[in-house]
BAFI-3210 file (N, C-alpha, C; in Angstrom, 3 decimals, decimal comma, padded with zeros to 6 digits):
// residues 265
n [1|2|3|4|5|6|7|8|9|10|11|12|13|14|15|16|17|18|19|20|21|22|23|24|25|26|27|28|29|30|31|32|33|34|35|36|37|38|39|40|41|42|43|44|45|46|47|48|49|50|51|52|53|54|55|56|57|58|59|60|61|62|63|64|65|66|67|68|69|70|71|72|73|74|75|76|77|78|79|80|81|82|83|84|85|86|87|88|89|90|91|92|93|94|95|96|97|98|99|100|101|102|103|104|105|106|107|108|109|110|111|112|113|114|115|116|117|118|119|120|121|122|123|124|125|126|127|128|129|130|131|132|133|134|135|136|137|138|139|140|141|142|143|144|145|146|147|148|149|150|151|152|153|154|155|156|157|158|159|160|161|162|163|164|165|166|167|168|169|170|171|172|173|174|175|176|177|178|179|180|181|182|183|184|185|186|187|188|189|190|191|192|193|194|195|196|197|198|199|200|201|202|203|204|205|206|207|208|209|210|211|212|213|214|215|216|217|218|219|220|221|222|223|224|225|226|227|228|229|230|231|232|233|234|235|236|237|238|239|240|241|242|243|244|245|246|247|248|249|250|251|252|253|254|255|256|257|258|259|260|261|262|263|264|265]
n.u [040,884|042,413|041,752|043,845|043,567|043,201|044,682|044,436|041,477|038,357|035,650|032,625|031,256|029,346|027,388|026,999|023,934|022,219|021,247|019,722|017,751|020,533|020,606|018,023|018,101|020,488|024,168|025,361|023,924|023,729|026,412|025,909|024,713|026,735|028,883|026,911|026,882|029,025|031,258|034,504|035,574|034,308|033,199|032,953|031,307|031,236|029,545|027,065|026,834|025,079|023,401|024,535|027,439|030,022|029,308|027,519|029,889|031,456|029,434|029,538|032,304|032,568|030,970|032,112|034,889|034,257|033,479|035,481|035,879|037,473|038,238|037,458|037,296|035,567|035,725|033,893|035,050|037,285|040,886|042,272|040,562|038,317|039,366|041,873|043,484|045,113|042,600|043,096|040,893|039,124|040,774|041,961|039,227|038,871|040,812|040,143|037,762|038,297|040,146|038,387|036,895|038,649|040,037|041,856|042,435|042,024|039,713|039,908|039,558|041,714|040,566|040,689|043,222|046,175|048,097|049,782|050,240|051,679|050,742|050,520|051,205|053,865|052,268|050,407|052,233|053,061|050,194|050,108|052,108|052,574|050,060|047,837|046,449|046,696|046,349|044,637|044,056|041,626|040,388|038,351|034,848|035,415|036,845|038,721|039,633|039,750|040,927|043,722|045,896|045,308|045,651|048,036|049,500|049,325|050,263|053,268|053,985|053,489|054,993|057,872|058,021|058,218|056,445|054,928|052,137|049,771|047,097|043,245|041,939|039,086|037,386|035,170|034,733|036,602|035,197|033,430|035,108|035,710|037,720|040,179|039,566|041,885|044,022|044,600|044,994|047,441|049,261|049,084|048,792|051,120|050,867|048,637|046,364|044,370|040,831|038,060|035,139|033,442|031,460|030,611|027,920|026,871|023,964|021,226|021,446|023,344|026,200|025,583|026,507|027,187|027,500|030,917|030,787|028,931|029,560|030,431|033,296|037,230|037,037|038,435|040,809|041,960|041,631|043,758|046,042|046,141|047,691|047,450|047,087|045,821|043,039|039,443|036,572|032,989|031,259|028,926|025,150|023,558|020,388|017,025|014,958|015,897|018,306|021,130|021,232|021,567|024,394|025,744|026,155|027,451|030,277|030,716|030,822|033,068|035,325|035,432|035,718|038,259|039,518|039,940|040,836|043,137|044,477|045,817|048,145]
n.v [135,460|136,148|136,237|136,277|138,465|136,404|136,622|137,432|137,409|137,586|140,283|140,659|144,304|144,871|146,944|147,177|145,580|147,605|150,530|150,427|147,700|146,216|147,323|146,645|143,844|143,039|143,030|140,510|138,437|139,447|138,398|135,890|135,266|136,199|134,388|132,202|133,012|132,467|134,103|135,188|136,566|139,163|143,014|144,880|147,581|150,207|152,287|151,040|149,360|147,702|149,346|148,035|147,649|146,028|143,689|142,863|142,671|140,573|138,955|138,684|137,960|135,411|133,612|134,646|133,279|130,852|130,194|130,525|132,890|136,019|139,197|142,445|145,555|148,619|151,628|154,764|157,132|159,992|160,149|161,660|164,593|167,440|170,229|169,104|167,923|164,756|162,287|160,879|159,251|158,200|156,767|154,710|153,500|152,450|150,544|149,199|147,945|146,570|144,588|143,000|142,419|140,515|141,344|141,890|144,102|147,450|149,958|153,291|156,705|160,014|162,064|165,554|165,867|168,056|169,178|171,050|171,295|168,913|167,830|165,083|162,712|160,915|160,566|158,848|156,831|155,400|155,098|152,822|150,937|147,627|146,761|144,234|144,415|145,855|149,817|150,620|153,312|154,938|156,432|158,893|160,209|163,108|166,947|167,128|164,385|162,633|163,382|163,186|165,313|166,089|163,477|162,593|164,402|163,613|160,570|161,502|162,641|160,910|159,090|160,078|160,359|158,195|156,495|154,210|153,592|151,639|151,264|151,841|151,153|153,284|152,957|154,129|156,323|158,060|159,648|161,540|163,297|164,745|163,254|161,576|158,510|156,081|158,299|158,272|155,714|155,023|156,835|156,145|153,490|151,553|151,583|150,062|147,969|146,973|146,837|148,460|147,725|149,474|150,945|153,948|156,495|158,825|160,725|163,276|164,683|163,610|161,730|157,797|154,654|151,706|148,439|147,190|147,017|148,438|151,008|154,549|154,577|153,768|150,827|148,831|149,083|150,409|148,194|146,924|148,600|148,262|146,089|142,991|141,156|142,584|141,788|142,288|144,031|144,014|146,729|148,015|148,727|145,711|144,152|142,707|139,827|137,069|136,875|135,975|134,695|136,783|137,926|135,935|135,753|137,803|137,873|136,383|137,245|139,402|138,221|137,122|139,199|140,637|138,575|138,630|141,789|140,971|138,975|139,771|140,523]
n.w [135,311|132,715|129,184|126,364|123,580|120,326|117,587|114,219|115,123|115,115|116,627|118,868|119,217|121,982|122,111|119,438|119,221|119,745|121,931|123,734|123,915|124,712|127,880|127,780|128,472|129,062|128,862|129,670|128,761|125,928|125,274|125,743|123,008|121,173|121,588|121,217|118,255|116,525|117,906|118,311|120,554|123,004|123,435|126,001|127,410|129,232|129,305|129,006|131,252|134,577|136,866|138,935|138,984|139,062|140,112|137,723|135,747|136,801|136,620|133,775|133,267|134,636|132,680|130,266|130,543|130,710|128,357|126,628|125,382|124,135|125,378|125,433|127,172|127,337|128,136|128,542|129,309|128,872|128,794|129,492|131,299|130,691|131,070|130,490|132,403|133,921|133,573|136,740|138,310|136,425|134,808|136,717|137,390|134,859|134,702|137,026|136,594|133,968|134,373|136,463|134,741|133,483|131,238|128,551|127,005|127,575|126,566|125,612|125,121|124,783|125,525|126,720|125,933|126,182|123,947|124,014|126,275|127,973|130,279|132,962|132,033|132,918|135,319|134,651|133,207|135,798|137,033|134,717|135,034|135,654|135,622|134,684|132,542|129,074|127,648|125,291|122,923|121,462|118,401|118,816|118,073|118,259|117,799|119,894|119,953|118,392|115,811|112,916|113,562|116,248|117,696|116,767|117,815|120,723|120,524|119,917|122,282|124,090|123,446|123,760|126,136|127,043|126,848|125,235|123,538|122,275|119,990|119,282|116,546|115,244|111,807|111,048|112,690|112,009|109,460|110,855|112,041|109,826|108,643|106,197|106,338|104,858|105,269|107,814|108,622|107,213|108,698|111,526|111,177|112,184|114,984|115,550|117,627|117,484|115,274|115,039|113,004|111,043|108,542|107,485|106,477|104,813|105,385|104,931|107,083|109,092|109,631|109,779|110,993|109,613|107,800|106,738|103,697|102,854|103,085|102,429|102,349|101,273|102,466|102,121|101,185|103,287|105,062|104,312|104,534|107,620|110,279|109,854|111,648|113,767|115,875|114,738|115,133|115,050|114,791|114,078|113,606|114,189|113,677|113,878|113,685|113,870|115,726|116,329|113,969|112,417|113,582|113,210|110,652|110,089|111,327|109,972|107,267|108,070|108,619|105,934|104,508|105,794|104,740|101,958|101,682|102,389|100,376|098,355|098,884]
ca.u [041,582|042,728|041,852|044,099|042,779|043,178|044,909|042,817|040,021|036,540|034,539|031,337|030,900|028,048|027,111|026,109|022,907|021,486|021,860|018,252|018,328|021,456|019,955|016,506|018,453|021,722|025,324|025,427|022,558|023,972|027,443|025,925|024,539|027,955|029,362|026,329|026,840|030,650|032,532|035,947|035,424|033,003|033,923|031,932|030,839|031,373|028,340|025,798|026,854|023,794|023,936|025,577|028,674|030,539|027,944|027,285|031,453|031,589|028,840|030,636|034,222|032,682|030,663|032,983|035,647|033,705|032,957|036,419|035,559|038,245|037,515|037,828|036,921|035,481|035,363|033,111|035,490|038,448|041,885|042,305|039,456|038,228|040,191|043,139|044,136|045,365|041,563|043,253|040,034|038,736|041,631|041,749|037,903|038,822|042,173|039,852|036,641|038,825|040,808|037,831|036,488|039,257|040,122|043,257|042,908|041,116|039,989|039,906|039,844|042,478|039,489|041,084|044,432|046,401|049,700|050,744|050,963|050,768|050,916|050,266|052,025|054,169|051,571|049,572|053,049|052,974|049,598|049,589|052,776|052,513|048,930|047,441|045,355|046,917|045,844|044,611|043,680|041,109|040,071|036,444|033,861|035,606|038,013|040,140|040,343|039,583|041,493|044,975|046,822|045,299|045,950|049,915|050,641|049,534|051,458|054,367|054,274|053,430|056,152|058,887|057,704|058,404|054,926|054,120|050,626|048,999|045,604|042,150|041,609|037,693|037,550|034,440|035,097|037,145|034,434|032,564|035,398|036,025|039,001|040,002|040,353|042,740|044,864|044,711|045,747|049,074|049,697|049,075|049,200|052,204|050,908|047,084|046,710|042,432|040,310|036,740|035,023|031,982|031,743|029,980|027,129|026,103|022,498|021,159|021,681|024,296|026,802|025,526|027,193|026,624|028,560|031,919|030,488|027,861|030,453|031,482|034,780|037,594|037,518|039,336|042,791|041,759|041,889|045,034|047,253|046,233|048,391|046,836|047,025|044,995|041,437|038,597|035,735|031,729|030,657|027,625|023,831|023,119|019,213|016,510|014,333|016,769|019,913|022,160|021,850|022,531|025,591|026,580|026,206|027,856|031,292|031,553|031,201|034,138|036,413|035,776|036,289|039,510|040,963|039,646|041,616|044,998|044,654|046,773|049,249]
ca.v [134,949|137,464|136,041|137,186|138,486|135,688|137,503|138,082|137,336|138,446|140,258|142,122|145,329|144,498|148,210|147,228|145,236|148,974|150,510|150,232|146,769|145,542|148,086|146,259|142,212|143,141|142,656|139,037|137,255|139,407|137,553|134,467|135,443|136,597|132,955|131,148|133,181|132,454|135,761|135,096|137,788|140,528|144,017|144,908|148,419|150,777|153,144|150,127|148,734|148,070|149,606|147,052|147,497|145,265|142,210|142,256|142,723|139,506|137,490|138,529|137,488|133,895|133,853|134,483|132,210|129,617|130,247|130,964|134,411|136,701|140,366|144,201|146,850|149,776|153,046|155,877|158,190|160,016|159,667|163,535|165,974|168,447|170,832|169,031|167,420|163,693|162,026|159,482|158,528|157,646|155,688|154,005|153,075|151,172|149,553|147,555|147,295|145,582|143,846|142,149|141,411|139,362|142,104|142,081|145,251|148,638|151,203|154,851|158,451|160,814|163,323|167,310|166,226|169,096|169,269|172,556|171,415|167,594|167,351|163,935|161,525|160,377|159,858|157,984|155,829|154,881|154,207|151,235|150,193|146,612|146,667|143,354|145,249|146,990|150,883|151,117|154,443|154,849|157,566|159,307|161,533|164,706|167,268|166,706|163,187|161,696|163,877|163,122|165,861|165,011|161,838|162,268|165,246|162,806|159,679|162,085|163,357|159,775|158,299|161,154|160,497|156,551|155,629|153,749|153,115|150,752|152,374|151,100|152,083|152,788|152,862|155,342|157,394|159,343|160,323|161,815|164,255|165,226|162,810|160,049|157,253|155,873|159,113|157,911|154,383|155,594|157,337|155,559|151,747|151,046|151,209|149,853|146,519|146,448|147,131|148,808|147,435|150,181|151,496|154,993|156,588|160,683|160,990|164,489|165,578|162,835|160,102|156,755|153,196|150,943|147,251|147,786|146,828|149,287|152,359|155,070|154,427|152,732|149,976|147,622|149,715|150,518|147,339|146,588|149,127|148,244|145,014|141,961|140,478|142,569|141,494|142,933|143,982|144,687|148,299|148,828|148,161|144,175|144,225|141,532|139,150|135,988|138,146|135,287|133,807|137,911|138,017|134,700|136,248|139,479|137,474|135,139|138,259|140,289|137,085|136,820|140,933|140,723|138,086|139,133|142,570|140,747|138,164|139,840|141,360]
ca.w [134,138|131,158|128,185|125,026|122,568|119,378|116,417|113,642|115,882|115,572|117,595|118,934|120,301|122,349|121,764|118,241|119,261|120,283|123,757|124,617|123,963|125,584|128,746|128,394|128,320|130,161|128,341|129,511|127,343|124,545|125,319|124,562|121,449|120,477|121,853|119,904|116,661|116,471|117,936|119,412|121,778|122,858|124,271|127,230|127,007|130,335|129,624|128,917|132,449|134,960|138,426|139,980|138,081|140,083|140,111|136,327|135,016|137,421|135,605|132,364|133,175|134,275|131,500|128,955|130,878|130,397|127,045|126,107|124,584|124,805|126,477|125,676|128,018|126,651|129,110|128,165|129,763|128,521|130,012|130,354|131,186|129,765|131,353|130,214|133,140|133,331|135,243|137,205|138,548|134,990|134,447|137,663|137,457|133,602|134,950|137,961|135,810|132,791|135,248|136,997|133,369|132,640|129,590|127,842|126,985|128,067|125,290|126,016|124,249|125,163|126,004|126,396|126,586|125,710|123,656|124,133|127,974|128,302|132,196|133,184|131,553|134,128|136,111|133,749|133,273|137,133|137,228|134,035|135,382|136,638|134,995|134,247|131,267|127,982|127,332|123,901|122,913|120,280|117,639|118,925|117,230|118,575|117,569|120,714|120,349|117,076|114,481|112,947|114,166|117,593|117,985|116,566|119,178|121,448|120,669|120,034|123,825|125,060|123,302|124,237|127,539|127,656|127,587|124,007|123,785|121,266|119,176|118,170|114,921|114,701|110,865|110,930|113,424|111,191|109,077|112,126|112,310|108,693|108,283|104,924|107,092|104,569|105,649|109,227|108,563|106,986|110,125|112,609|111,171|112,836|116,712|115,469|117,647|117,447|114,748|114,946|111,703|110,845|107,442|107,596|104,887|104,983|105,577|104,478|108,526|109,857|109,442|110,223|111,158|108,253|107,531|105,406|102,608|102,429|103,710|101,566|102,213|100,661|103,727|101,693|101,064|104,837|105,864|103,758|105,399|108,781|110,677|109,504|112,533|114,518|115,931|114,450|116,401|114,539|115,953|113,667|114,271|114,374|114,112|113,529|114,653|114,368|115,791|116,404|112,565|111,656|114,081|112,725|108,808|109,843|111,401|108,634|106,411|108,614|107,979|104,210|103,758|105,953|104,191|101,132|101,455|102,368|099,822|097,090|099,585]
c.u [041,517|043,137|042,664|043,312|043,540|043,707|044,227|041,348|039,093|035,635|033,616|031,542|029,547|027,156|026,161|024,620|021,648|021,011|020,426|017,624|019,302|020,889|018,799|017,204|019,786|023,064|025,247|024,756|023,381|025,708|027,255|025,716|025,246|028,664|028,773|027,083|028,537|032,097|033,489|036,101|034,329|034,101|032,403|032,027|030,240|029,891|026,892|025,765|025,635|024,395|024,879|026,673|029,526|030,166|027,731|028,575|031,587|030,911|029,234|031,564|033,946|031,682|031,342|034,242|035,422|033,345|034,069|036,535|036,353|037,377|037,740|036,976|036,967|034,813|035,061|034,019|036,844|039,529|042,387|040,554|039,428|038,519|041,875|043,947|043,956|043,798|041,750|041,707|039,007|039,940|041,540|040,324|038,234|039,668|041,326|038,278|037,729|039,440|039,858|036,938|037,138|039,612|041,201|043,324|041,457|041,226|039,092|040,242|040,901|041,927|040,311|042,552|045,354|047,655|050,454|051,220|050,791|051,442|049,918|050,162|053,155|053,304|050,980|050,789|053,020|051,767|048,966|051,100|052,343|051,072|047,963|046,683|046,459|045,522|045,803|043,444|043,194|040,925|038,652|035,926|034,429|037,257|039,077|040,828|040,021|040,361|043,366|045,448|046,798|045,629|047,555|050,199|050,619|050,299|052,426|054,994|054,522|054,628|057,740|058,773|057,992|057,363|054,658|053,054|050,102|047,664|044,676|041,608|039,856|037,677|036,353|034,218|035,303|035,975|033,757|033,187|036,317|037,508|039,067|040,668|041,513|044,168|045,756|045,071|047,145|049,652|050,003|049,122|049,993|051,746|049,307|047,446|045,050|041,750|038,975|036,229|033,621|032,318|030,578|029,020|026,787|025,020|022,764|021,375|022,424|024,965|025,998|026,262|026,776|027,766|029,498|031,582|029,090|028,420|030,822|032,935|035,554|038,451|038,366|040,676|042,853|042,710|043,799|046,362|047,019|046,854|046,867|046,110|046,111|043,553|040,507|036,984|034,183|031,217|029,410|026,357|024,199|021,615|018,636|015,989|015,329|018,137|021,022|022,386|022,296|023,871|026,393|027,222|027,274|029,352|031,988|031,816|032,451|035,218|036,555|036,323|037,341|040,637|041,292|040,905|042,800|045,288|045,820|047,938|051,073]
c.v [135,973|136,428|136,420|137,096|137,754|136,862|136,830|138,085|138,072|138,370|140,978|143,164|145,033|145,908|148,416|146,339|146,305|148,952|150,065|149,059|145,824|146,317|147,141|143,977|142,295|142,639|140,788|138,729|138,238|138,364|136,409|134,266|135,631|135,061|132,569|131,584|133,060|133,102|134,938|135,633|138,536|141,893|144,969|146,783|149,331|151,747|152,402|149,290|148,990|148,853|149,241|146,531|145,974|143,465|141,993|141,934|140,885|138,227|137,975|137,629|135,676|133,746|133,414|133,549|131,085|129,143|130,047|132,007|135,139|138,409|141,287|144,926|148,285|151,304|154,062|157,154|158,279|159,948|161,166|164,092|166,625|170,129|170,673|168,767|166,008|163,094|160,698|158,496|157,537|156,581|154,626|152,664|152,140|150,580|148,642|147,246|146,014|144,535|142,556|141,910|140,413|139,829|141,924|143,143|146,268|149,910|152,278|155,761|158,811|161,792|164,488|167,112|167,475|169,352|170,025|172,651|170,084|166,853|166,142|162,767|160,851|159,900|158,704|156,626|155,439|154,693|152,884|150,674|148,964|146,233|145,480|143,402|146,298|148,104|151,069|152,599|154,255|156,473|157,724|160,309|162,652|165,108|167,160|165,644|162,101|162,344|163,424|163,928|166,074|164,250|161,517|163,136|163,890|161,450|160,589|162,058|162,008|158,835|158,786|161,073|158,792|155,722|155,219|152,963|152,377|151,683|151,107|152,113|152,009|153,509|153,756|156,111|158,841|160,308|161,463|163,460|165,048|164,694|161,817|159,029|156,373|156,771|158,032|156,530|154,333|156,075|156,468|153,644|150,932|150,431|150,766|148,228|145,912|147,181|147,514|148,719|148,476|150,510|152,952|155,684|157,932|160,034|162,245|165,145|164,526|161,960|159,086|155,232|152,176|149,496|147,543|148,245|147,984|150,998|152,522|155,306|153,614|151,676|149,258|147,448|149,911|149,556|146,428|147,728|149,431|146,607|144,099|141,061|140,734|142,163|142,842|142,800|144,784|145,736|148,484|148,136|146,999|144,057|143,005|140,592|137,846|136,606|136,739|134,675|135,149|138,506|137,108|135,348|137,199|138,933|136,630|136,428|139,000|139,490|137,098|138,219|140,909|139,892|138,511|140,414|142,369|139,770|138,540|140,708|140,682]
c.w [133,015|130,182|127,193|123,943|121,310|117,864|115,018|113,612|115,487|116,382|117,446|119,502|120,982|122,415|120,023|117,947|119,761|121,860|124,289|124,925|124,856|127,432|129,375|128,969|129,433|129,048|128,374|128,561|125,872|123,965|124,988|123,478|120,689|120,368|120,743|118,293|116,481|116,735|118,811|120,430|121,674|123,393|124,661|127,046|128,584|130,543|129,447|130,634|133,471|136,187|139,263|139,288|137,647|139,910|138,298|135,517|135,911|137,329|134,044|131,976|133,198|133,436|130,113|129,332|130,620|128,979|126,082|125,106|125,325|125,222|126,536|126,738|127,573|127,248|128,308|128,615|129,292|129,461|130,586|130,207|130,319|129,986|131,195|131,210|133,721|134,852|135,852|137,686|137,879|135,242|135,740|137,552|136,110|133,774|135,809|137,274|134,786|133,552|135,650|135,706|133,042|131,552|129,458|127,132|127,112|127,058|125,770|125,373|125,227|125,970|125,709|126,673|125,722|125,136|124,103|125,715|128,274|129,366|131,924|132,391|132,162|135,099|135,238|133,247|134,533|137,048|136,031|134,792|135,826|136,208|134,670|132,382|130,748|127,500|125,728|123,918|120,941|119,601|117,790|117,539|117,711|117,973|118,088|120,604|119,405|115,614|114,153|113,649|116,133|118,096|117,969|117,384|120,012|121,861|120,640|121,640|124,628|125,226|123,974|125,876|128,308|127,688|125,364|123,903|122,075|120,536|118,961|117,042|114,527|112,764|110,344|111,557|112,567|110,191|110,275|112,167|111,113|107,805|107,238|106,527|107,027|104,985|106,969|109,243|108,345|108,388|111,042|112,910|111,914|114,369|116,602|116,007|117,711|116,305|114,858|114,040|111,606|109,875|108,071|106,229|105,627|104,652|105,654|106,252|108,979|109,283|110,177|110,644|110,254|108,062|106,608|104,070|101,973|102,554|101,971|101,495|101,373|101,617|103,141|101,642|102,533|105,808|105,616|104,364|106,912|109,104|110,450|110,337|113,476|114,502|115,242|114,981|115,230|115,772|115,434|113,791|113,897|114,953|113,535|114,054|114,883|114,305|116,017|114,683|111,676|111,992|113,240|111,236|108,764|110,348|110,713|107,642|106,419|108,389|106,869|104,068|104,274|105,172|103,206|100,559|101,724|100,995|098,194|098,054|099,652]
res [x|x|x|x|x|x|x|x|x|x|x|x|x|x|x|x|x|x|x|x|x|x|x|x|x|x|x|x|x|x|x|x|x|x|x|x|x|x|x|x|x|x|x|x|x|x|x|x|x|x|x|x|x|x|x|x|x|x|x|x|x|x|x|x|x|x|x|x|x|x|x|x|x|x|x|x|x|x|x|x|x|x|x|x|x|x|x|x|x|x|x|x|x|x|x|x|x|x|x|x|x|x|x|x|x|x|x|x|x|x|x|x|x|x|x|x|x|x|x|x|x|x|x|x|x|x|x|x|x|x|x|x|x|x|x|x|x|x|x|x|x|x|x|x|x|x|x|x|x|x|x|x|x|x|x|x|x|x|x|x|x|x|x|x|x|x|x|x|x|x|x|x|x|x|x|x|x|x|x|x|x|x|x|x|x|x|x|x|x|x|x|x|x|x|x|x|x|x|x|x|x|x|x|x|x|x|x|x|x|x|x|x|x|x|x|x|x|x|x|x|x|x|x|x|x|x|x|x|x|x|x|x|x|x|x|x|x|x|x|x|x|x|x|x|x|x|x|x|x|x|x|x|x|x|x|x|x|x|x|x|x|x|x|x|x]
***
């Protein structure tokens, strides 16, 4: 069963209860904690997966079926190499993982894809064809595959090519790779159908993941020139000894700041 994802839904990354964590408990149990504390959805998290891939995506799907929690799929792997050539086998591997989640949609970097030659895009249209699972393509921490002018060759080519792909807009990403996020909303607003909610803060040696409200950004105009409609998904830590009444705090919070920033629109 493929859940949709609920428009202006909120969800978890189950990535933001820290990997060592979700690793030491398993994705499931944090799924219920997402259920208990009120998330609309989770999004299951390809590089936290246990061994038995297979066996745990399959106590997810009934899981969250039962729960009625809708269902991203979030592959660690880009859709080109890093040689710049299209890795069907990546893609393949997040079309029947998301699939047997029950996802309604599968989010993936671009990885090395390469403008100046961007073989395999035809293929990559034959294999979502017929698809059960939408390809959203997000903005990473890297220069290949998180920067504006990255990201627009690439829709350019994809689109010129017949293939129009949807985006998740992670909203601190951009920092990561020297970008105004507000920039990148202008841009790319149009084809944004998921939101990544993290605000970001410089530390004297790194960016960190921090709740909107604590980001040096200006999430608010952010969130105001991104579609209203789309779901929004918490990426940043969620720590604490009673974690379901700080999930709970932190999705009532992501509701009041979204409406918050449409409310004079």
């Amino acid at each position: 069963m493929h859940m949709q994802i609920p428009a202006r839904g909120a969800l978890v990354s189950l990535t933001a209860f820290g990997a060592d964590e979700v690793r030491r408990h398993g994705q499931a149990w944090f799924a219920r904690l997402a259920r208990t504390a009120g998330a609309d959805g989770i999004e299951v998290r390809g590089e936290l997966l246990r061994e038995d891939a297979a066996g745990e995506l399959d106590a997810l799907a009934a899981l969250a079926a039962e729960a009625g929690l809708a269902r991203v799929y979030s592959s660690p792997r880009g859709i080109w190499d890093a040689s710049g050539r299209l890795d069907e086998a990546a893609v393949r591997e997040g079309l029947e993982r998301a699939a047997r989640l029950g996802a309604a949609w599968l989010k993936m970097s671009i990885g090395g894809f390469a403008p100046h030659a961007p073989a395999g895009l035809d293929s990559l249209r034959i294999l979502l064809a017929g698809a059960p699972v939408e390809l959203l393509v997000e903005n990473d921490q890297t220069e290949s595959a998180g920067t504006v002018p990255a990201l627009r060759a690439f829709f350019r080519a994809a689109d010129d090519a017949g293939l129009p792909l949807g985006m998740t807009f992670d909203m601190g990403n951009w920092h990561w790779v020297g970008e105004c996020p507000l920039r990148a909303a202008g841009v790319f607003g149009s084809r944004v159908r998921y939101v990544h909610c993290k605000g970001a803060l410089r530390r004297p040696d790194r960016w960190v993941a921090v709740p909107l409200e604590s980001s040096a950004a200006p999430w608010r105009a952010v969130l105001r020139a991104l579609p209203a409609a789309a779901p929004r998904a918490i990426e940043y830590p969620l720590t604490g000894a009673d974690l379901a009444r700080i999930t709970g705090q932190a999705l009532d919070a992501l509701r009041r700041l979204e409406q918050s920033s449409h409310d004079n629109d």
